[in-house]
C-alpha positions in Angstrom: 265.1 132.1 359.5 262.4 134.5 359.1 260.1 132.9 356.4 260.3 135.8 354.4 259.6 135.5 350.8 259.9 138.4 349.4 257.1 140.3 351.4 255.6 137.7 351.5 256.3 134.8 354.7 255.4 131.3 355.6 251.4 131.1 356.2 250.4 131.5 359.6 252.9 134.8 360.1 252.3 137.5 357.2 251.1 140.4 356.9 247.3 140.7 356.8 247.3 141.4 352.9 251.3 140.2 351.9 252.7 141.4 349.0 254.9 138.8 346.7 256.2 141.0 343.3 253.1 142.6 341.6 250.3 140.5 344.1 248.4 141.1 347.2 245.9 138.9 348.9 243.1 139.4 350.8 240.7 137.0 352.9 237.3 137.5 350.9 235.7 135.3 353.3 236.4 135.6 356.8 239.3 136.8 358.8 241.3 133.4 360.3 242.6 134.7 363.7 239.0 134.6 364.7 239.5 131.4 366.4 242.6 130.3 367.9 243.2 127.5 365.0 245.0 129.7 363.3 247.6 130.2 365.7 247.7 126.3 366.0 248.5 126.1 362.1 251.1 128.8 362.8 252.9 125.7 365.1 252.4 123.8 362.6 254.0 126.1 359.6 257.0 126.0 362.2 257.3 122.7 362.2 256.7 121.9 359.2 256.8 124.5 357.2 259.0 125.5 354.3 261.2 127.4 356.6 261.5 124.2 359.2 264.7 122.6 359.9 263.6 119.3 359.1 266.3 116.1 358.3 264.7 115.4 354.8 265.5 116.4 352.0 264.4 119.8 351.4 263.9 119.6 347.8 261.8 117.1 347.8 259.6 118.6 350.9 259.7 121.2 349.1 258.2 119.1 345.9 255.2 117.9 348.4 254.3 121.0 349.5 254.1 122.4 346.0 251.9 119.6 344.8 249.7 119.5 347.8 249.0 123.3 346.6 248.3 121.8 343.1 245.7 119.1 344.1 244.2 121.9 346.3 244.2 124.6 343.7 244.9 126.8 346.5 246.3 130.3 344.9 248.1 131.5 347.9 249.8 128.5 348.6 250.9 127.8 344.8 252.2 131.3 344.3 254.1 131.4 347.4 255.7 127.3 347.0 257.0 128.2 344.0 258.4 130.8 344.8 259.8 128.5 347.5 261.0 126.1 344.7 263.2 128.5 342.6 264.4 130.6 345.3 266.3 127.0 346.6 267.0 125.4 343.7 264.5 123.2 341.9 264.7 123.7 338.1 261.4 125.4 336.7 261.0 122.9 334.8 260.9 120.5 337.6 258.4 122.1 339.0 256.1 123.2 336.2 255.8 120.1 335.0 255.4 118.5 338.6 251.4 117.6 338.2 252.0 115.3 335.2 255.0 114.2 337.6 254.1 110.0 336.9 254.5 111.0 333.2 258.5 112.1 333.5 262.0 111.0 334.2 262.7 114.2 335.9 261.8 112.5 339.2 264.1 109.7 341.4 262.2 106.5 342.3 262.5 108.1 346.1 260.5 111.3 344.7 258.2 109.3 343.0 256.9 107.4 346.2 256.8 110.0 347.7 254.8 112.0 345.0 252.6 109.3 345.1 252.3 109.0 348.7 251.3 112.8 348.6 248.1 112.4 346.4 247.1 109.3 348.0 246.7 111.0 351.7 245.9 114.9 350.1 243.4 112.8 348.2 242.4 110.6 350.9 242.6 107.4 349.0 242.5 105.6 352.4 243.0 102.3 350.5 245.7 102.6 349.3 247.9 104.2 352.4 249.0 101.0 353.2 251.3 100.2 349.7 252.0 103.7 349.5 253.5 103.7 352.7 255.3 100.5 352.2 256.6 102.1 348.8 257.9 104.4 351.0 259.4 102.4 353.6 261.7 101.1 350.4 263.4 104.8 350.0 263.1 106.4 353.3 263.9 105.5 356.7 260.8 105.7 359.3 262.0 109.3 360.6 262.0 110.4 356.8 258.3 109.1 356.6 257.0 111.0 359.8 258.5 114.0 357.8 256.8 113.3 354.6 253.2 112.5 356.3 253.6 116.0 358.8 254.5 117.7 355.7 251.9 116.9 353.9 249.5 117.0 356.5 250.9 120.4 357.4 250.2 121.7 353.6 246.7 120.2 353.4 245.8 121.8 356.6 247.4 125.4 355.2 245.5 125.1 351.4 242.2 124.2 353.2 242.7 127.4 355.5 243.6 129.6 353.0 240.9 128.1 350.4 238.4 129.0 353.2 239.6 131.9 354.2 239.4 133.2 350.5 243.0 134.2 350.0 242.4 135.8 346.5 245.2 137.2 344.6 245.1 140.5 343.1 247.6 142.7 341.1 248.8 144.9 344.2 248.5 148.7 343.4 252.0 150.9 342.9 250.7 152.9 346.2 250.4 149.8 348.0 253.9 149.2 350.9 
């Protein structure tokens, strides 16, 4: 796979301004190969990234990564994820209405603790980990879990970079490539 959406790819290997449709972004802030954490997120977004041949199921990783970008506001990462989401299948619906997600039947039990599990470690509820995780433990086997946690922890490391960064959207110009 080459993480190509569009023009636009998984974070960690676009372009330095990528294109998706009508938008182009630009880091307003600083520039993130600076430093060689950048590449390390780019190992990450390998792993774990949308692109990732992981053993879960990729609708619902696909689910995590798009709320994770929600409870971030992160604009790069919530334009790109659902893009993500339609180009494989999840209804729009489904996924427009995924932040009111505990207020809908659109969403298995499994999804639901996992949802939940999502906003307890994005939001750092540290409390409550532990009956999040044994909600889990109820729908997924322990590999499944590792691949929910890295995913998550993938995405909040990749909204926090781009945040930073000052990935900004923009309407791209007709000129622009």
């Amino acid at each position: 796979m080459d993480g190509t959406v569009g023009a636009m790819s998984e974070p960690g290997t676009e372009n330095p301004k990528p294109v998706l449709g009508s938008l182009r972004f630009e880091n307003t802030r600083f520039d993130p190969d600076l430093t060689p954490f950048h590449e390390l997120a780019k190992d990450m977004a390998t792993q774990f990234g949308y692109a990732a041949e992981l053993s879960g199921d990729r609708v619902l990783l696909q689910l995590l990564r798009l709320r994770v970008a929600q409870l971030n506001p992160c604009s790069y990462c919530l334009i790109l994820h659902a893009e993500v989401a339609a180009r494989i299948g999840i209804r729009p619906e489904q996924a427009a209405h995924l932040a009111s997600w505990r207020e809908s039947t659109m969403y298995s039990p499994r999804q639901r603790a996992a949802l939940a599990y999502c906003e307890g470690l994005t939001s750092f509820r540290h409390e409550e980990i532990p009956a999040l995780h044994e909600e889990l433990r109820l729908h997924f086997t322990e590999r499944e879990v590792a691949e929910i946690a890295a995913v998550v922890i993938n995405m909040n490391v990749w909204t926090r970079l781009k945040l930073a960064q000052g990935a900004t959207p923009s309407l791209a110009s007709k000129e622009s490539p």
